[in-house]
C-alpha positions in Angstrom: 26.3 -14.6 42.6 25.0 -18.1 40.8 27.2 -18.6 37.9 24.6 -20.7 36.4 23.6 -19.4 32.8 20.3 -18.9 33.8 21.0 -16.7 36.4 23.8 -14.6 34.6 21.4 -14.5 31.9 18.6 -12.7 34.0 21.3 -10.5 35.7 22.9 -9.6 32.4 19.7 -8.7 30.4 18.4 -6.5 33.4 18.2 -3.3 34.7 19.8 -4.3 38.2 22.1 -2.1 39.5 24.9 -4.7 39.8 24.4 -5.1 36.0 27.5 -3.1 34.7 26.4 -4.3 30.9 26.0 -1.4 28.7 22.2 -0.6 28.3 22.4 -0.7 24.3 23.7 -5.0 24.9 21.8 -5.9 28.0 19.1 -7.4 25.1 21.6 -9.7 23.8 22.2 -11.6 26.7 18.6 -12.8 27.0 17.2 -16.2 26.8 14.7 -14.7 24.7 17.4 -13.5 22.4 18.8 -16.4 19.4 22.3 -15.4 20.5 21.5 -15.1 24.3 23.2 -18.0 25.2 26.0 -17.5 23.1 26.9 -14.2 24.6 26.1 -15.1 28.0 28.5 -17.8 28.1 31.4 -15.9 26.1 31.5 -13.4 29.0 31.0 -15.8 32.2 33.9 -17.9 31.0 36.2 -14.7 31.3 34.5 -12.1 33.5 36.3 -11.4 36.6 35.3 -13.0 39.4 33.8 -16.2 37.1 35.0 -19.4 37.5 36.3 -20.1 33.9 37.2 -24.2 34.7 33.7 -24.5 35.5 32.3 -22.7 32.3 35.3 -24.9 30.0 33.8 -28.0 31.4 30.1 -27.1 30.4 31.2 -25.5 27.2 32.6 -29.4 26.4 29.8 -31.5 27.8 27.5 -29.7 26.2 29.0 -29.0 23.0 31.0 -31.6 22.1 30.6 -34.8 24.5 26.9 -35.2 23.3 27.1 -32.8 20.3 24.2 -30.1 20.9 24.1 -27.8 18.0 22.3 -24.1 18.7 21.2 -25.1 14.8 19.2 -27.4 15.9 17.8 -26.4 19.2 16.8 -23.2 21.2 18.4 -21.1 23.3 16.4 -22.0 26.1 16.8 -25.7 25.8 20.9 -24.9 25.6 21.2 -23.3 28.5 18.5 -25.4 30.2 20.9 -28.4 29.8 23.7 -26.7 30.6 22.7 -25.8 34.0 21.4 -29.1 34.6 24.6 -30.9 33.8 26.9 -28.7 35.2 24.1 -28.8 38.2 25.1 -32.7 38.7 28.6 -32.4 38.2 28.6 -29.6 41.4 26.4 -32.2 43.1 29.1 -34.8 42.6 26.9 -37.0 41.2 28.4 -40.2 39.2 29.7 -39.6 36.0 26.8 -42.2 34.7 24.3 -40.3 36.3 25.5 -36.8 34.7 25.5 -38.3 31.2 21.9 -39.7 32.0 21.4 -36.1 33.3 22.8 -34.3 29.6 20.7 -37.5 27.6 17.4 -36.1 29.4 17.4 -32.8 28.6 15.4 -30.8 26.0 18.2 -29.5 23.8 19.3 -33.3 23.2 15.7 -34.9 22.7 15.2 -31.7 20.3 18.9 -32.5 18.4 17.7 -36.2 17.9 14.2 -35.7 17.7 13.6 -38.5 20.1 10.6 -36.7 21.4 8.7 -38.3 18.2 9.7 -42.3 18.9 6.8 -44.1 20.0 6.1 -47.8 20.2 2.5 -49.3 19.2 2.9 -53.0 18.7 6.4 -52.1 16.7 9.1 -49.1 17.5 8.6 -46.8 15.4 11.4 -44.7 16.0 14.5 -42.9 15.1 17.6 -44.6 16.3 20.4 -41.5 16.0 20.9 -40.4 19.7 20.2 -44.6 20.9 23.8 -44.9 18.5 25.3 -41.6 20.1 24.2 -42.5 23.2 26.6 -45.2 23.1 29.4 -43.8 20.9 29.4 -40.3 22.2 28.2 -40.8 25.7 30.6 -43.9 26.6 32.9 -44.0 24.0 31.0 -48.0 23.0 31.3 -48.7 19.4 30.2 -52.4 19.7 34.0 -53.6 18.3 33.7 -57.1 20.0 30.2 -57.7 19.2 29.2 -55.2 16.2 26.3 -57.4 14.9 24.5 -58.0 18.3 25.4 -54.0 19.0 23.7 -52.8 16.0 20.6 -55.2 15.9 19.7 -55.4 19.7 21.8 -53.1 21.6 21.2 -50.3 19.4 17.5 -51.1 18.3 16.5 -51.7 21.8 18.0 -48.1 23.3 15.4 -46.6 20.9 12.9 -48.5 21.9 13.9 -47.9 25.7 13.7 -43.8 24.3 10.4 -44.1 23.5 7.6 -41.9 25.5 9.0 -38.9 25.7 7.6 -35.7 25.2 8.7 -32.1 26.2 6.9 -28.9 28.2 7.8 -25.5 28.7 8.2 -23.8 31.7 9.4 -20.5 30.9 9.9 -20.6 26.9 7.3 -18.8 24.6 6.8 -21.3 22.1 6.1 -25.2 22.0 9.1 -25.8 20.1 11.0 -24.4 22.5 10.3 -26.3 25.8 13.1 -27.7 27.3 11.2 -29.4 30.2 11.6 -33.9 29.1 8.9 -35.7 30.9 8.8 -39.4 30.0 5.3 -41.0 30.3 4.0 -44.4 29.2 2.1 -43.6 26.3 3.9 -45.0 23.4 6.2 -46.3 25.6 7.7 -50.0 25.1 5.7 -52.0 27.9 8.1 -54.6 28.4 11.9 -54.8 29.6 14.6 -54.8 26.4 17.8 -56.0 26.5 21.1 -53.4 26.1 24.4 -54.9 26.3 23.3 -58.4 27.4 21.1 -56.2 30.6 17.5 -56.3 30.4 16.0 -52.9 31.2 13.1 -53.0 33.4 12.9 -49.4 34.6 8.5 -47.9 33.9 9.6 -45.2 31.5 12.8 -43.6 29.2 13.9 -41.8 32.2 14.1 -44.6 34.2 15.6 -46.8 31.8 18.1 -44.4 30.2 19.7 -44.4 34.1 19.5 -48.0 34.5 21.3 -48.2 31.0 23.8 -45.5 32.3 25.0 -47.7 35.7 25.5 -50.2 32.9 27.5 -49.2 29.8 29.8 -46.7 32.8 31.2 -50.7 33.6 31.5 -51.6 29.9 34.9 -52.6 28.5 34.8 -50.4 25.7 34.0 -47.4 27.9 36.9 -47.9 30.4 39.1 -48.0 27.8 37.6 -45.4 25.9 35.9 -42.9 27.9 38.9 -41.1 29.7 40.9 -41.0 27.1 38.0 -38.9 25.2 37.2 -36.8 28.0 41.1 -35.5 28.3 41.7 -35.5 24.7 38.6 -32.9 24.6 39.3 -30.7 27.4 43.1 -30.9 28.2 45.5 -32.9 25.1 44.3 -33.4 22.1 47.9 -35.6 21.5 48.2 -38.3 24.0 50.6 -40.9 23.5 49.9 -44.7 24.0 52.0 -44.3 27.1 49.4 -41.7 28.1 46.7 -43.0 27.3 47.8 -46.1 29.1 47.7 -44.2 32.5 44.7 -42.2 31.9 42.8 -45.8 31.7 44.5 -47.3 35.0 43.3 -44.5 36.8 39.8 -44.1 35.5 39.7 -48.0 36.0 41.1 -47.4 39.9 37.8 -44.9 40.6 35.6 -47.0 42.3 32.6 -44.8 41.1 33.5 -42.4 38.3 34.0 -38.7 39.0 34.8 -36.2 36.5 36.0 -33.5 38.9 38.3 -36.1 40.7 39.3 -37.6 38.0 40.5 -34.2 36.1 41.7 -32.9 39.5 44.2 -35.9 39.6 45.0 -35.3 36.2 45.8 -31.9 36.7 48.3 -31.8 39.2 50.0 -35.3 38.1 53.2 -35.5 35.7 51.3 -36.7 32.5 49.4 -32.8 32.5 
């Protein structure tokens, strides 16, 4: 069967006859349901016949790489970008492009409320996911340069953010939608500059990607970046020897891939 959530949702809150969930929980697991997704995932990541390195993976992308909180957001919109980033990582998609993927989703514009920033003549506009966009997403704090990170880099990713607005597809309520369509009204009508790179793409979508092929090649994020992603899903203690050769082989992938990379890692000496 698809292991997406979606699907183990629908299969789990059913009546079909491959649904061996008690009758009296089969609510639960709905997307309809505040705890839906929570329950869904619990039993995918250790149901027989699941794939529990898959659901591990998702569980950290989604929870803790850019910091989702069910608080905050819907169940729909969770799973929603759940799917969709595990759905690029199965596609084997560069790494870039499945944090571009995780930035554009509904749960995240929800979280930051970056569905609200517009620009008319001036940016008005919240600048929390353009700093976590950096920090959490690449692991770029702007060390070297921290005044040109925080007045251009950082002011000019929330102008690039700018546009958005969310639909439902499936979801009851508007302030559920998880659907991120990026128009042009309110959106910043000229290229800004990110890390020295002027972006030039028509909308947030596009420019979020273009901004994505960039900060994947930034200093800060070789060095950083796989030494986050296996302190977060393998080793939380990695020594400076470690770390060391984590960040020559991240820096060896001509284009970065999770899977690969974490493969590697898995059957080398340092796991």
């Amino acid at each position: 069967r698809p292991q997406s959530l979606r699907a183990l949702s629908t299969l789990w809150s059913s009546t079909d006859r491959g649904n061996y969930v008690p009758s009296a929980r089969r609510a639960g697991y709905s997307r309809a349901d505040w705890m839906g997704g929570v329950e869904t995932w619990t039993t995918a990541a250790r149901v027989r016949g699941g794939n529990p390195f898959r659901h591990r993976v998702g569980f950290w992308e989604t929870n803790f790489h850019l910091a989702t909180s069910h608080n905050k957001t819907s169940t729909w919109q969770i799973i929603r970008a759940y799917d969709d980033t595990l759905a690029a990582l199965a596609a084997n998609r560069p790494y870039e492009d499945v944090i571009a993927t995780a930035s554009l989703t509904g749960a995240v514009t929800t979280q930051y409320g970056t569905q609200y920033n517009r620009f008319y003549d001036q940016c008005y506009c919240n600048e929390d996911f353009a700093r976590e966009f950096h920090q959490l997403g690449f692991g770029i704090l702007g060390s070297a340069e921290p005044e040109y990170h925080e007045r251009v880099s950082i002011k000019n990713t929330a102008a690039a953010l700018t546009g958005i607005y969310l639909t439902s597809t499936e979801t009851p309520n508007e302030w559920e939608a998880e659907k991120v369509n990026c128009g042009l009204d309110g959106h910043v009508p000229t290229a800004v500059e990110v890390q020295h790179t002027l972006l030039d793409g028509g909308n947030a979508c596009a420019k979020i990607r273009q901004l994505a092929r960039v900060s994947i090649k930034h200093p800060e994020s070789v060095n950083n970046l796989p030494v986050m992603i296996v302190q977060g899903i393998a080793d939380d203690e990695i020594s400076p020897i470690e770390a060391a050769a984590l960040r020559r082989a991240w820096r060896g992938m001509p284009q970065k891939n999770l899977l690969r990379f974490l493969r590697a890692y898995a059957v080398s000496t340092l796991f």
